[in-house]
Residue frames as a rotation matrix with the C-alpha (Angstrom) as fourth column:
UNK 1
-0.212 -0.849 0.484 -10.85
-0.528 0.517 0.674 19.47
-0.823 -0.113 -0.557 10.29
UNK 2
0.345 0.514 -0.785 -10.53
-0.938 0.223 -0.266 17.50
0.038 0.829 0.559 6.86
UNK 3
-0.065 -0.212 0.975 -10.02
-0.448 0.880 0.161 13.91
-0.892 -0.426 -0.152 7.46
UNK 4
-0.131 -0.310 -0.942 -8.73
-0.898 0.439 -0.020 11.33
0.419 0.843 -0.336 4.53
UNK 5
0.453 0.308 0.837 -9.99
-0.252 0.944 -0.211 7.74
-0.855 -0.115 0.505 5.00
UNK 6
0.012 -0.138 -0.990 -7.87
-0.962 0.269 -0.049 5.48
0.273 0.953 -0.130 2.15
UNK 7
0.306 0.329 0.894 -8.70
-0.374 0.905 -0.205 1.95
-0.876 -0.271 0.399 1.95
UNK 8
-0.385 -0.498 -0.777 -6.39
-0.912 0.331 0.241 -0.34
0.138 0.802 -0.582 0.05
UNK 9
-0.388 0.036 0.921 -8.34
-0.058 0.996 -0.064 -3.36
-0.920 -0.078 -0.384 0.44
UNK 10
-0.982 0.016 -0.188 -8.61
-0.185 0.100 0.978 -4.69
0.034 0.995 -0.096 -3.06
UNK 11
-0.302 0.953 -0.038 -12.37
0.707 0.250 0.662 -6.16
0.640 0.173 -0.749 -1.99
UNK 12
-0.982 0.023 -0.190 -13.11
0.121 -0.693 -0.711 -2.82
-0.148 -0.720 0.678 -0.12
UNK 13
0.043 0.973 0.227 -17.26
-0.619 -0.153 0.771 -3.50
0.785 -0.173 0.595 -0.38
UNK 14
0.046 0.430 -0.902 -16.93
0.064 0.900 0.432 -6.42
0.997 -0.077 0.014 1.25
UNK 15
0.433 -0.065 0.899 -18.25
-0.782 -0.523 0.339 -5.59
0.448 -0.850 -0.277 4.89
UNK 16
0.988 -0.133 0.080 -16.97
0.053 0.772 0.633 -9.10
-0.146 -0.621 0.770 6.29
UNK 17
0.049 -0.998 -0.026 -13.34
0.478 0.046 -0.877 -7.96
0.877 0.031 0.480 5.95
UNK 18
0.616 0.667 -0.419 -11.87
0.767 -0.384 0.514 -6.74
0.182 -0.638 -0.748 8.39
UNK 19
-0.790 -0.589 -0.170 -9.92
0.542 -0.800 0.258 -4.00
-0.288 0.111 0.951 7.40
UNK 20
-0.615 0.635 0.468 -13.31
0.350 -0.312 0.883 -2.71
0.707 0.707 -0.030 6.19
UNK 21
0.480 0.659 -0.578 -15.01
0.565 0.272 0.779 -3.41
0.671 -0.701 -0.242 9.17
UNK 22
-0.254 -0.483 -0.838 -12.41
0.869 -0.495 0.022 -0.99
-0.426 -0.722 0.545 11.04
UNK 23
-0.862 -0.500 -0.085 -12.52
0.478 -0.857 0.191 1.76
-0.168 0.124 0.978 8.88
UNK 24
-0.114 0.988 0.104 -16.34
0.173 -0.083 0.981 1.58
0.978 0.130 -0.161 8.68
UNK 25
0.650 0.326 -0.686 -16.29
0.734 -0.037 0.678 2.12
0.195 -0.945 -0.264 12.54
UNK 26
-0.609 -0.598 -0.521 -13.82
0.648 -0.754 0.108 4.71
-0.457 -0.271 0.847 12.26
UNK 27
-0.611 0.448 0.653 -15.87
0.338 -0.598 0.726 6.59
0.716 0.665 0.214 10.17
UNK 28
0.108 0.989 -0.105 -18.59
0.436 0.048 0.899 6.24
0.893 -0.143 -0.426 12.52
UNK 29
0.091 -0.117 -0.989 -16.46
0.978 -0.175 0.111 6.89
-0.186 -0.978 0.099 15.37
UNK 30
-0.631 -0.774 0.053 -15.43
0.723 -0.563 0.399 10.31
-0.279 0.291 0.915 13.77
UNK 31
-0.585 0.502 0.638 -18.43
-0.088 -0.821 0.565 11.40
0.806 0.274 0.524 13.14
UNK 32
0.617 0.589 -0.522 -19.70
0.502 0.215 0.838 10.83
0.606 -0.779 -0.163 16.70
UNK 33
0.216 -0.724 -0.655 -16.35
0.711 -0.343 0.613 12.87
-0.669 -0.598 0.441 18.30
UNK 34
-0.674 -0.218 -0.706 -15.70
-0.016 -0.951 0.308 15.37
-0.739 0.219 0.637 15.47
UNK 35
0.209 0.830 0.517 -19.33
0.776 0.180 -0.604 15.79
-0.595 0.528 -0.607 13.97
UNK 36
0.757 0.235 -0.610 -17.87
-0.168 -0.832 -0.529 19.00
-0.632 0.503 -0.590 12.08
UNK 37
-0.334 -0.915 0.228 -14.96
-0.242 0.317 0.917 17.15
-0.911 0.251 -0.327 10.34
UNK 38
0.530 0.368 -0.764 -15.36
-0.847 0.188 -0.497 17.17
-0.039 0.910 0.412 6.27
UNK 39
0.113 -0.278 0.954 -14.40
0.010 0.960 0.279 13.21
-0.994 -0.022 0.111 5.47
UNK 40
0.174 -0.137 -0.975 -12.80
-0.979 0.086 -0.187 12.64
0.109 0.987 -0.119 2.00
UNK 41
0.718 0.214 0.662 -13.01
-0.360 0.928 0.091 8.98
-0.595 -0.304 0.744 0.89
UNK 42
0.301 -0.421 -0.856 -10.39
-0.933 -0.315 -0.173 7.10
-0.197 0.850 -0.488 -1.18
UNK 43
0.423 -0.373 0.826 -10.44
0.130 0.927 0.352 3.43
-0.897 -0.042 0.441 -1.69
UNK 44
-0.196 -0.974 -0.117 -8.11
-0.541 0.008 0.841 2.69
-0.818 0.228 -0.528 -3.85
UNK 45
-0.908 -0.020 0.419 -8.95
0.131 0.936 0.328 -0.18
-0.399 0.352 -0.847 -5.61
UNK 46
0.109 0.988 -0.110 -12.69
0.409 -0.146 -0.901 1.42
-0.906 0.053 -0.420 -6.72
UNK 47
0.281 -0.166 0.945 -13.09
0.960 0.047 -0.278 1.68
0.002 0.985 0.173 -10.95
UNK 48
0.706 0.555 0.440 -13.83
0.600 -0.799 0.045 5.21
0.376 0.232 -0.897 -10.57
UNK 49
0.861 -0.480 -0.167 -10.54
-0.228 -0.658 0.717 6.32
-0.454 -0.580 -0.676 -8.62
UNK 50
0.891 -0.453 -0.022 -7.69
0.242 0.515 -0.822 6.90
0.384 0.728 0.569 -10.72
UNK 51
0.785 -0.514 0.346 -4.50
-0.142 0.393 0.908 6.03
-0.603 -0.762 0.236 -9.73
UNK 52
0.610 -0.350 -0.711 -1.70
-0.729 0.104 -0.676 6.07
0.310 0.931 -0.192 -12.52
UNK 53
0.681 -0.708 0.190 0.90
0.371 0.556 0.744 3.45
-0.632 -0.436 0.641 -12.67
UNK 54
0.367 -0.667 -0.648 4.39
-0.776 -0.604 0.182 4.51
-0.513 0.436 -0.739 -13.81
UNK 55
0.925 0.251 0.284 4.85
0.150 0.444 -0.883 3.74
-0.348 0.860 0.373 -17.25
UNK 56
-0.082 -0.978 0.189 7.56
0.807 0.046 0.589 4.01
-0.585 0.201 0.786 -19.48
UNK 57
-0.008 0.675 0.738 5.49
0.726 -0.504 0.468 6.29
0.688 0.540 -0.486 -21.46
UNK 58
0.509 0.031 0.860 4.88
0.406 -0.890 -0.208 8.39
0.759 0.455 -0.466 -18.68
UNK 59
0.616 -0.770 -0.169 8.29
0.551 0.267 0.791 8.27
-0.564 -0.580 0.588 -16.81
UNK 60
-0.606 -0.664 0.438 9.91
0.791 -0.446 0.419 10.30
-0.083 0.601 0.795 -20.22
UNK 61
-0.539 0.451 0.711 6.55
0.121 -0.794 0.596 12.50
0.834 0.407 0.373 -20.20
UNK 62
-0.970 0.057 -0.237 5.64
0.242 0.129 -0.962 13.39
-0.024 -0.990 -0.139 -17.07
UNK 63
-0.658 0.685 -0.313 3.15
-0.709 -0.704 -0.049 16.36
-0.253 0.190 0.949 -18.09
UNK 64
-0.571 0.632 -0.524 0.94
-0.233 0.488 0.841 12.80
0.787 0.602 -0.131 -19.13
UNK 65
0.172 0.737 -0.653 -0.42
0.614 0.438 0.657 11.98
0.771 -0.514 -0.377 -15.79
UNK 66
-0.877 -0.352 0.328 0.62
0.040 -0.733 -0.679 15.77
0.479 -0.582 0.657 -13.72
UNK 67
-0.207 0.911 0.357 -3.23
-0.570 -0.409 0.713 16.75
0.795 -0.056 0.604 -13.91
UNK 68
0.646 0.602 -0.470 -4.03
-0.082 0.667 0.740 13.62
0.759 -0.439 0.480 -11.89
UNK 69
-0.451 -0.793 -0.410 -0.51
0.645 0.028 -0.764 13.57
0.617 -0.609 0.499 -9.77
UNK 70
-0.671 0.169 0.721 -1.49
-0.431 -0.881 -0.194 17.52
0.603 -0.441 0.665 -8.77
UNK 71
-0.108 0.943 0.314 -4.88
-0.537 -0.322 0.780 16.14
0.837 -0.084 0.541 -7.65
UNK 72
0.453 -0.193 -0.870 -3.99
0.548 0.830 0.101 13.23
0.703 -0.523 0.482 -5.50
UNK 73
-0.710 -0.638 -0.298 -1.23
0.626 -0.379 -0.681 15.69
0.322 -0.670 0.669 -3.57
UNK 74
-0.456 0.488 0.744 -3.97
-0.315 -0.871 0.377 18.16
0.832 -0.063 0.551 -3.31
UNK 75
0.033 0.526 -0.850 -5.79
0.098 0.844 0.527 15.92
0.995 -0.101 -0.023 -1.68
UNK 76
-0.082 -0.505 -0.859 -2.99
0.905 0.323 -0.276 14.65
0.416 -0.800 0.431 0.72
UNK 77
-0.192 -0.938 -0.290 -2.39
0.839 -0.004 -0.544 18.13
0.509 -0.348 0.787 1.75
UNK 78
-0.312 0.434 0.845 -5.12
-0.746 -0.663 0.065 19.78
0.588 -0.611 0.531 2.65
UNK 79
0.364 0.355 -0.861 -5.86
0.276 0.842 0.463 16.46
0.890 -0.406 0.208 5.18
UNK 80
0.159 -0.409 0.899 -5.34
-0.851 -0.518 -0.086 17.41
0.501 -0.751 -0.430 8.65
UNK 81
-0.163 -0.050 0.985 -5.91
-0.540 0.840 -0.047 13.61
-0.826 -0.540 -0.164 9.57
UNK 82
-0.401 -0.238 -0.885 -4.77
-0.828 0.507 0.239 10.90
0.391 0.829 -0.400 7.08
UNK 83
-0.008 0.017 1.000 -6.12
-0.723 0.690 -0.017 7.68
-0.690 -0.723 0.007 8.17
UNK 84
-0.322 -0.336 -0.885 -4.73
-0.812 0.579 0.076 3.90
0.487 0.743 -0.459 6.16
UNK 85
0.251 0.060 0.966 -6.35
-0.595 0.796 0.105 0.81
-0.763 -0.602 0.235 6.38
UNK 86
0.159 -0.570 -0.806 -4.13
-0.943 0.155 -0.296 -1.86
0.293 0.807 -0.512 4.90
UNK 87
0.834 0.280 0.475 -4.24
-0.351 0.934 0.066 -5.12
-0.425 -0.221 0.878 4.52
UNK 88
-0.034 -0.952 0.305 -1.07
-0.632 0.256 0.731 -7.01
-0.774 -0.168 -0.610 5.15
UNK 89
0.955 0.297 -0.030 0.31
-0.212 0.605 -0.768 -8.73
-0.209 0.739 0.640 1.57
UNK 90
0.549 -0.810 -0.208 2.88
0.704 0.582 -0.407 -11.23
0.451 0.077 0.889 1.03
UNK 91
0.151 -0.411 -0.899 4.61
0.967 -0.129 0.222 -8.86
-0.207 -0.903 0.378 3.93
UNK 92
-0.919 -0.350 -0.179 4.07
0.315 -0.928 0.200 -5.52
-0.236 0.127 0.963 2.34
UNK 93
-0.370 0.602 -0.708 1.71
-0.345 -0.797 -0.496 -3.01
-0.862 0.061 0.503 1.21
UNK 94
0.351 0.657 0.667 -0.38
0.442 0.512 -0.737 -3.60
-0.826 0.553 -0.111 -1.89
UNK 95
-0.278 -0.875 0.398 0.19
0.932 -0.145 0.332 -2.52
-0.233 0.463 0.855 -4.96
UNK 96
0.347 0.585 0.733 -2.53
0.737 -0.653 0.172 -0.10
0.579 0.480 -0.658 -5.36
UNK 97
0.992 -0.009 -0.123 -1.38
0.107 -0.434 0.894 1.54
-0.061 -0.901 -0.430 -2.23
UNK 98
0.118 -0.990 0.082 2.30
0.575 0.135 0.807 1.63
-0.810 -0.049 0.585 -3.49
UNK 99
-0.191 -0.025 0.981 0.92
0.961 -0.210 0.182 3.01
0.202 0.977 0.064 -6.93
UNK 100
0.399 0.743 0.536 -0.54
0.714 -0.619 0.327 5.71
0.575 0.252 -0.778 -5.23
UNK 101
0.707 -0.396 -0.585 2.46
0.277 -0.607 0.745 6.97
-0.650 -0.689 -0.320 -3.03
UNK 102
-0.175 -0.778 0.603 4.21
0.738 0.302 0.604 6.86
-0.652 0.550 0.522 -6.43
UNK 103
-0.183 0.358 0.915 1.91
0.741 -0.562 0.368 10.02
0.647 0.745 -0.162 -7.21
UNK 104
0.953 0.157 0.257 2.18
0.045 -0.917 0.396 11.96
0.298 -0.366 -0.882 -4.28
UNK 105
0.440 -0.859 -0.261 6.18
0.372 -0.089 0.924 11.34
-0.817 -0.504 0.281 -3.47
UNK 106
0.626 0.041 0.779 7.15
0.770 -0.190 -0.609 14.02
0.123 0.981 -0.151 -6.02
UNK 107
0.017 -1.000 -0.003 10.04
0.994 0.017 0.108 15.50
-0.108 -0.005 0.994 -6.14
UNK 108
-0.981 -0.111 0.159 9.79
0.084 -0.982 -0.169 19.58
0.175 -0.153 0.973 -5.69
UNK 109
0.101 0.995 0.013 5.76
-0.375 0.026 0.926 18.88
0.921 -0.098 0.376 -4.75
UNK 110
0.812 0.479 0.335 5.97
-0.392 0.021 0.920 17.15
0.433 -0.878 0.205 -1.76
UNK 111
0.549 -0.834 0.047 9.90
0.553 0.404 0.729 16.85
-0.627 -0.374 0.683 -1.34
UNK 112
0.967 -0.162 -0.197 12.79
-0.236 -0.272 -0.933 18.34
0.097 0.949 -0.302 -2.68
UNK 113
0.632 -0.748 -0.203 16.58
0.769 0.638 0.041 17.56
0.099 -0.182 0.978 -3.05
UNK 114
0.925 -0.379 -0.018 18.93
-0.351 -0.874 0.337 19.90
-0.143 -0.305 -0.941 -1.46
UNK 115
0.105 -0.972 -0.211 23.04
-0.676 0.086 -0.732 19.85
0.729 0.220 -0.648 -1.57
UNK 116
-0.528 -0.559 0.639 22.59
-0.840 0.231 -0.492 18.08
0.127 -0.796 -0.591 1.88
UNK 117
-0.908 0.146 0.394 20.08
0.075 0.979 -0.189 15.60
-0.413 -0.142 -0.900 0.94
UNK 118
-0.404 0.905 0.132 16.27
0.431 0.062 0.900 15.22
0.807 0.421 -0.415 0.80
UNK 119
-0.982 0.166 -0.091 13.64
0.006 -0.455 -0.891 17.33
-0.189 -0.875 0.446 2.32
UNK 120
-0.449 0.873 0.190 10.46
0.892 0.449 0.047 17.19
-0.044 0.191 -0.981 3.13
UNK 121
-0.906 0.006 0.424 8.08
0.154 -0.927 0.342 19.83
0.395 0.375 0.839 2.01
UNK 122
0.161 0.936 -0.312 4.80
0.442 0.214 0.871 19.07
0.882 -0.279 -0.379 4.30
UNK 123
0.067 -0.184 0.981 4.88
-0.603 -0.791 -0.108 21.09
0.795 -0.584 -0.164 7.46
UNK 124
-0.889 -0.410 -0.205 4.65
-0.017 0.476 -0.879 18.07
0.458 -0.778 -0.430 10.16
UNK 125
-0.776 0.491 0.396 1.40
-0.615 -0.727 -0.305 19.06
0.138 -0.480 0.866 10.76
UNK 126
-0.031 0.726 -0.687 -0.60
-0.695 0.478 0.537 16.12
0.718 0.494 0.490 9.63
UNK 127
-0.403 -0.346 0.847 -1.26
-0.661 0.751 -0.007 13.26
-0.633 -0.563 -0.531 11.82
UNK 128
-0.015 0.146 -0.989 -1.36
-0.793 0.601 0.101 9.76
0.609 0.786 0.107 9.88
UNK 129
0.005 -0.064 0.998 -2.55
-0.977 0.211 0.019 6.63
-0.212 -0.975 -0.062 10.93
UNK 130
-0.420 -0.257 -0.871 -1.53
-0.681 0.723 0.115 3.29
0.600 0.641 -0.478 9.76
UNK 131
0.274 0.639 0.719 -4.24
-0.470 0.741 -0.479 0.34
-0.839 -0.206 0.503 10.65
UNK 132
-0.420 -0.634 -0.649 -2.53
-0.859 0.509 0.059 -2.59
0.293 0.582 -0.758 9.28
UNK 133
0.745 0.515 0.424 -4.71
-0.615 0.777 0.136 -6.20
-0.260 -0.362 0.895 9.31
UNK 134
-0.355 -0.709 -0.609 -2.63
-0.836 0.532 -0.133 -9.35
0.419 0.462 -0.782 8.89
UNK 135
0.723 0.621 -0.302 -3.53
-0.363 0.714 0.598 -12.57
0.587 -0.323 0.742 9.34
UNK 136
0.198 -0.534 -0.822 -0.02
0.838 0.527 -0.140 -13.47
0.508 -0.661 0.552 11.67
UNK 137
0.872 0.062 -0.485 1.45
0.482 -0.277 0.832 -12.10
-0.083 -0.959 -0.271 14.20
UNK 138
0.261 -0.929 0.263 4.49
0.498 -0.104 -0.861 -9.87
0.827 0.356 0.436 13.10
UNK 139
0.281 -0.164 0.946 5.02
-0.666 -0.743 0.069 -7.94
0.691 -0.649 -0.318 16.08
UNK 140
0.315 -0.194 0.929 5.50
-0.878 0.311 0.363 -11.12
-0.360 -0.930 -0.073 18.72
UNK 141
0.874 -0.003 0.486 5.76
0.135 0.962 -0.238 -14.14
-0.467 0.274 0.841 16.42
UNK 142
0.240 -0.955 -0.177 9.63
-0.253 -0.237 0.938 -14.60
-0.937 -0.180 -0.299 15.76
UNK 143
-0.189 -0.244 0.951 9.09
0.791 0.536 0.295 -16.22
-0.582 0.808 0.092 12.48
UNK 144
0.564 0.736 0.374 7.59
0.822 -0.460 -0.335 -12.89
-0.074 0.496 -0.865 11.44
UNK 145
0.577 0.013 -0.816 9.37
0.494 -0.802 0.337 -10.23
-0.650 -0.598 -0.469 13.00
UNK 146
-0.133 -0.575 -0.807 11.51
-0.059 -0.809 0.586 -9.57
-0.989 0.125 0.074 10.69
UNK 147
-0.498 0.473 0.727 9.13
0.855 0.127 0.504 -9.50
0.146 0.872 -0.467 7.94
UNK 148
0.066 0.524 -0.849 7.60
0.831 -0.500 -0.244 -6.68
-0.553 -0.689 -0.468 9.50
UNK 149
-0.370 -0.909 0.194 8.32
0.900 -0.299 0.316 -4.65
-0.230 0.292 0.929 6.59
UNK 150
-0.123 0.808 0.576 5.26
0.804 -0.259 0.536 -2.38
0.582 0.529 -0.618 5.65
UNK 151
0.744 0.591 0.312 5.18
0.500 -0.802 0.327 -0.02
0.444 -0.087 -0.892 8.36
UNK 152
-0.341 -0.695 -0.633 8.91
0.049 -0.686 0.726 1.12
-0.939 0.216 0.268 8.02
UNK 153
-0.603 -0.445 0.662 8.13
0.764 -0.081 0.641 1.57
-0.231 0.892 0.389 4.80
UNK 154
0.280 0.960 0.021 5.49
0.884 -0.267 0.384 3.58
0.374 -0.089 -0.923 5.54
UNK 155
0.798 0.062 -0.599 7.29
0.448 -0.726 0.522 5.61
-0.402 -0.685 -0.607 8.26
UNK 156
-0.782 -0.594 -0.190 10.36
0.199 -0.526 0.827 6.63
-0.591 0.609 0.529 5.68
UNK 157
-0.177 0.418 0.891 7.81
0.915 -0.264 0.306 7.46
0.363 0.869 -0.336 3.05
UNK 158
0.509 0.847 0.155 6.21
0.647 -0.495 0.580 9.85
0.568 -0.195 -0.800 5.52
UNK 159
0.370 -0.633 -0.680 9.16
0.217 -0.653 0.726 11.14
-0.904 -0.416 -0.104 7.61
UNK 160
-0.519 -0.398 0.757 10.62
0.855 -0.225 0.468 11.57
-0.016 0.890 0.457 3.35
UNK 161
-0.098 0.644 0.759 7.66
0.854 -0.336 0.396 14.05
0.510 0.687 -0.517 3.11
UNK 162
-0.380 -0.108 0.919 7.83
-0.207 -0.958 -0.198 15.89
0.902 -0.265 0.342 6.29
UNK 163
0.542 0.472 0.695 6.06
-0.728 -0.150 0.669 14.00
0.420 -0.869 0.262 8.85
UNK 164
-0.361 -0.820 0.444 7.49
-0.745 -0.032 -0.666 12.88
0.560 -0.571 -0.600 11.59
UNK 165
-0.664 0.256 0.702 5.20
-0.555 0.461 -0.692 10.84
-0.501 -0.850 -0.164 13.43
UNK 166
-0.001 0.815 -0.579 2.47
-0.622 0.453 0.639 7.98
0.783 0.361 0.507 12.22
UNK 167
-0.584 0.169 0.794 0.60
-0.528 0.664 -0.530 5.92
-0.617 -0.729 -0.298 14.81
UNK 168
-0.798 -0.145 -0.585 0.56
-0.531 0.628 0.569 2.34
0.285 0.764 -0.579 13.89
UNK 169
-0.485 0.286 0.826 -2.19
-0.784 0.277 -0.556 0.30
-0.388 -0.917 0.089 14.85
UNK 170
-0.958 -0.239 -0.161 -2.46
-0.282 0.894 0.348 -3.50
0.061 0.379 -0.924 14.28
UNK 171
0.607 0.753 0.252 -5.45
-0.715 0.657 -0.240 -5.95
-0.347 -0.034 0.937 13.94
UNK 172
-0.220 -0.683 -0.696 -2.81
-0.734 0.586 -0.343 -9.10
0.642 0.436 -0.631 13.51
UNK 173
-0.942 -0.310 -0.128 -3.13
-0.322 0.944 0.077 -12.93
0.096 0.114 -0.989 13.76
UNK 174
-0.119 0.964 -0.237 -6.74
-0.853 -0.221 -0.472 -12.83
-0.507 0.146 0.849 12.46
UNK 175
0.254 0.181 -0.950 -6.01
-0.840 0.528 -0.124 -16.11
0.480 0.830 0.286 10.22
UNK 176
-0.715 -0.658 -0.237 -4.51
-0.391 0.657 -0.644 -17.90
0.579 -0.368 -0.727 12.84
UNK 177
0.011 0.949 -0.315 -6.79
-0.175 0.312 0.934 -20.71
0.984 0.045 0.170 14.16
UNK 178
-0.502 -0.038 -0.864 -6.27
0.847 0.180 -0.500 -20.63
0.174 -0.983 -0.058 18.11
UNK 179
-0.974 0.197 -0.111 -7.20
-0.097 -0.808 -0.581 -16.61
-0.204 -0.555 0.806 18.13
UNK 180
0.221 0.951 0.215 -10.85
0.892 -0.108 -0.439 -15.67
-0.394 0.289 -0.872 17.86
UNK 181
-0.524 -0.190 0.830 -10.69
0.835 -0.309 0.456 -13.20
0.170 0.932 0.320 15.20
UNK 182
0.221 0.664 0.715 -13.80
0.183 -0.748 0.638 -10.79
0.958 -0.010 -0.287 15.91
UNK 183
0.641 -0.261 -0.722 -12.15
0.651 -0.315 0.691 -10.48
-0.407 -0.913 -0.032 19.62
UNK 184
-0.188 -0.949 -0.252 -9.31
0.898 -0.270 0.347 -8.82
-0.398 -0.161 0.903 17.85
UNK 185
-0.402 0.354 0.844 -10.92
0.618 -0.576 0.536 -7.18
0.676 0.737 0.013 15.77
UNK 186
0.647 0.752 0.126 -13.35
0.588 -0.597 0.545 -5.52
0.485 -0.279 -0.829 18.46
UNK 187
0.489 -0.418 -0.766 -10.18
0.770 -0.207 0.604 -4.79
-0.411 -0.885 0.220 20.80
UNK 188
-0.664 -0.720 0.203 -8.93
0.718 -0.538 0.442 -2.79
-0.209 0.439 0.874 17.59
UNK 189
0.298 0.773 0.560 -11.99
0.496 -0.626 0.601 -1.10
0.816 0.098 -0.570 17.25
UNK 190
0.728 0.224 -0.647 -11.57
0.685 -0.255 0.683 -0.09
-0.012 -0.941 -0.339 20.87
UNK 191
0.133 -0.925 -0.356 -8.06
0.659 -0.186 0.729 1.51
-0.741 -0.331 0.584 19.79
UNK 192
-0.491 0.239 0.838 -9.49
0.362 -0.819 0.445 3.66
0.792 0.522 0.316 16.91
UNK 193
0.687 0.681 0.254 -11.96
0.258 -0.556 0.790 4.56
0.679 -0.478 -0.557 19.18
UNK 194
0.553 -0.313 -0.772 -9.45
0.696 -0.336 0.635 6.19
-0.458 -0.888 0.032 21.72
UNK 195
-0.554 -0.767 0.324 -7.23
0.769 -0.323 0.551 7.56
-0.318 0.555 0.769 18.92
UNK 196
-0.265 0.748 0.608 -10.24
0.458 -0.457 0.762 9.44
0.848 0.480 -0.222 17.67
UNK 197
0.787 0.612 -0.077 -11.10
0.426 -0.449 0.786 10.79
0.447 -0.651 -0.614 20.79
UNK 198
-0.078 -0.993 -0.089 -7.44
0.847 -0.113 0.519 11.93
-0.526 -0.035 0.850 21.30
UNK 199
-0.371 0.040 0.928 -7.86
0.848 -0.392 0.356 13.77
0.378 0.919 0.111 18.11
UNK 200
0.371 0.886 0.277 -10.96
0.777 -0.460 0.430 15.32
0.508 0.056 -0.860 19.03
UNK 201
0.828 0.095 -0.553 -9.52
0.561 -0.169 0.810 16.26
-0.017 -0.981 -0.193 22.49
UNK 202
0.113 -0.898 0.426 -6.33
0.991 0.070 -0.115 17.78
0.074 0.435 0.897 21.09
């Protein structure tokens, strides 16, 4: 199995996050339940991973950032397990983590447009998991809920491409001073750790 870890936290050394602090125990959990799984890393936000942004430049010349486009989709698509940790920002996704679905949502590469619409060109096969921190509560706190915008946008990006399914899983109201923070945090740990052993067990 080839497994994709991407980490959009912009401070993705820092172990005292905790979007870090999940996907560093996924890791661990993954290689304790599927010890033959090949693990591709991709933080986002690390000098050394490039990421184009669309330019005007190359928006009229595509052929200027393909080489890298090709490589990124390559990537995505030989992943049998995708796994996102994302830290919740001004109610959406980051930008690095927007820049970089802006190189694999390509139009006759991983979609194409038909007389009856758009199709996706990924078989369905993939399973993706979205691990979203936030410091509120968007899921129960009414002031939030409909802010909640990040993981529909997520699930139309991915049902655009072909997959159908993405299991979401929160670590939310981590900033909020009544909760104890590392409780949530461990109780999401507990919920990779079952998801991962799902996988395995599949």
């Amino acid at each position: 199995m080839n497994i994709l870890i991407i980490n959009a936290h912009p401070d993705y050394t820092n172990a005292l996050r905790g979007t870090n602090q999940l996907a560093d125990y996924t890791e661990k959990q993954i290689k304790q339940h599927l010890p033959a799984a090949h693990i591709e890393h991709l933080p986002l936000y690390a000098p050394e991973v490039t990421i184009p942004e669309i330019t005007a430049e190359n928006l009229n010349d595509p052929s200027l950032i393909d080489a890298q486009q090709n490589k990124l989709i390559a990537q995505w698509k030989r992943a049998d397990l995708i796994m996102i940790f994302m830290p919740l920002h001004n109610f959406n996704i980051v930008s690095r983590l927007k820049d970089y679905i802006d190189n694999i949502l390509i139009a006759n590469k991983t979609f194409k447009y038909t007389a009856d619409g758009s199709v996706g060109l990924l078989d369905g096969k993939q399973k993706v998991a979205y691990i979203q921190t936030s410091g509120s509560d968007y899921e129960h706190d009414i002031r939030y809920v409909n802010a909640d915008i990040a993981p529909h946008y997520m699930r139309t990006i991915l049902n655009f491409m072909g997959i159908a399914k993405m299991e979401l899983i929160r670590a939310e109201g981590l900033d909020l001073i009544e909760n104890d923070k590392q409780a949530i945090l461990e109780d999401t740990k507990q919920t990779l750790a079952t998801y991962i052993q799902n996988v395995a067990n599949a």
